[in-house]
C-alpha positions as CSV (number, residue, x, y, z in Angstrom):
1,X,0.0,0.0,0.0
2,X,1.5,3.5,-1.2
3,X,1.7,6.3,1.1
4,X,0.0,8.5,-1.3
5,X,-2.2,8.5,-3.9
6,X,-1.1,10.9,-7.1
7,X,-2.3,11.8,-10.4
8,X,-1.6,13.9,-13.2
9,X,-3.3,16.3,-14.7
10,X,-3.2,18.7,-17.9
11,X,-4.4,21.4,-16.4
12,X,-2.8,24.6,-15.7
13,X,-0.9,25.2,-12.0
14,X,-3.4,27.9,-11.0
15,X,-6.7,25.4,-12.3
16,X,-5.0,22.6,-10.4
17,X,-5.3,24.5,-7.1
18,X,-8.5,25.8,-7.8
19,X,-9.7,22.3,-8.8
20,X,-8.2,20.6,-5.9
21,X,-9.4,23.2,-3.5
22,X,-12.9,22.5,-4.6
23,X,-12.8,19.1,-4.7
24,X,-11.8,18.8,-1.1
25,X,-14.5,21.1,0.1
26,X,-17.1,18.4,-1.8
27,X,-15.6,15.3,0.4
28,X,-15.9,17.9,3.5
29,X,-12.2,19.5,3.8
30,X,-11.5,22.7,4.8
31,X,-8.1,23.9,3.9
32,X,-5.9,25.1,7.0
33,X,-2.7,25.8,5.8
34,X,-0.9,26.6,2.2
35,X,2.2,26.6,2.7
36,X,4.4,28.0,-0.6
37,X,7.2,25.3,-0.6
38,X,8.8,27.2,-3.6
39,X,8.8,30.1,-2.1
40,X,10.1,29.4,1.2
41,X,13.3,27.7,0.1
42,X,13.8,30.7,-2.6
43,X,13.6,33.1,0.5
44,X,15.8,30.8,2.7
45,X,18.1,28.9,0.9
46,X,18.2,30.7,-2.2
47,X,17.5,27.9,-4.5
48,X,14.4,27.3,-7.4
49,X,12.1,24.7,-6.7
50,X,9.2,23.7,-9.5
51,X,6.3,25.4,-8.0
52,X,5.2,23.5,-5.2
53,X,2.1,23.8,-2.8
54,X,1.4,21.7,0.2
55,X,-2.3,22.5,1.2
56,X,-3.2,21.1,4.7
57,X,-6.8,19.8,4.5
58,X,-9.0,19.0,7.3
59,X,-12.8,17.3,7.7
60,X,-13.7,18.9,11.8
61,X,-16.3,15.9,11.9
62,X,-13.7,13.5,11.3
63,X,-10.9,15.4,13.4
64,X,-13.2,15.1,16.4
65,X,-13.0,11.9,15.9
66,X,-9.9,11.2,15.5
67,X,-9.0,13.1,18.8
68,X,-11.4,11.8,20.7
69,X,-9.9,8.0,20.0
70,X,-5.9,9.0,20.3
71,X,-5.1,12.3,22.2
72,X,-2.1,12.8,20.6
73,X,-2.8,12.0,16.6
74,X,-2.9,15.6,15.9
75,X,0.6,15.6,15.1
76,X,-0.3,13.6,12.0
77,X,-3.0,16.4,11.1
78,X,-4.0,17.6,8.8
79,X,-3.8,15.5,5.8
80,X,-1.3,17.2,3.2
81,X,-1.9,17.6,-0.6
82,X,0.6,18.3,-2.3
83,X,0.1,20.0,-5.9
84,X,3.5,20.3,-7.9
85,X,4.5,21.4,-11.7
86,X,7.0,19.9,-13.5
87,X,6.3,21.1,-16.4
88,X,4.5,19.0,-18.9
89,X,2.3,18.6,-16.3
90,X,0.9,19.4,-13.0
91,X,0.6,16.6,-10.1
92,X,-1.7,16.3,-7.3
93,X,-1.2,14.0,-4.9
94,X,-2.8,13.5,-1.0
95,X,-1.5,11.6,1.7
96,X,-2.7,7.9,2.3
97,X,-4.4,8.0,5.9
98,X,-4.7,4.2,5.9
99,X,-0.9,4.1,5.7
100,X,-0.4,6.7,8.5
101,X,-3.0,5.5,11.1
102,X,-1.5,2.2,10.8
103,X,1.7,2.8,12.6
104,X,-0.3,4.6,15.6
105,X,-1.5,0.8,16.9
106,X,-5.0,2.1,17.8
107,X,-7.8,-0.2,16.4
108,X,-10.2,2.7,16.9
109,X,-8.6,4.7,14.0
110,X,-9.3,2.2,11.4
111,X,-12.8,3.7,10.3
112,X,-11.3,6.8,10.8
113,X,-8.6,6.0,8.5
114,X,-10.8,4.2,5.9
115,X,-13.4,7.0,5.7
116,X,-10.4,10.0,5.4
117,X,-8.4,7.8,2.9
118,X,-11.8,7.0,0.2
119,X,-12.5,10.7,0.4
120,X,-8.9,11.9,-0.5
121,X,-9.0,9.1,-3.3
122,X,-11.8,10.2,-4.9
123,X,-10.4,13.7,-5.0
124,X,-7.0,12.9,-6.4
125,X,-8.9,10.2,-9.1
126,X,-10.5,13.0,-10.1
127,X,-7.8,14.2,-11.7
């Protein structure tokens, strides 16, 4: 089992983002953080990157949940998407929850986990 699921797309780097944006709110994300991956290591490091976004999606109802069985699995929130351009084409690709909760040993996060990791595999599929 990967610990993501990707996909590639033709469209452009600022449709991709749109798109992905939008399809997350339909499975029930909200989007907390964007960080500007690009950007920050230009401004620190002084190097170019491809243009590379890491958008931190979260469901609350799911999130509850998830805290409620395992005090401490915020520090695997939220679940990352990662939308990149190399090019030829842009990628989207979402973290695998299924993979993640697995290595936490709670039997309680399995729904959790299943639930979370359909609804970010629809959105990258639809890609």
């Amino acid at each position: 089992m990967s610990y993501c699921f990707s996909r590639k797309t033709d469209l452009s780097w600022n449709d991709a983002l749109a798109a992905v944006t939008l399809a997350l709110e339909k499975e029930g994300f909200g989007i907390l953080t964007e960080i500007n991956v690009a950007d920050t290591l230009r401004k620190k490091l002084g190097v170019e990157l491809r243009p590379y976004k890491i958008l931190g999606a979260c469901n609350p109802q799911f999130a509850h949940r998830a805290i409620e069985a395992e005090a401490n699995i915020g520090v695997m929130m939220p679940c990352n998407v990662v939308v990149q351009d190399f090019g030829d084409y842009v990628q989207v690709a979402a973290i695998n929850p299924m993979v993640a909760m697995h290595s936490v040993g709670n039997a309680d996060l399995e729904e959790f986990a299943t639930a979370i990791s359909a609804r970010l595999q629809r959105v990258v599929e639809g890609f």
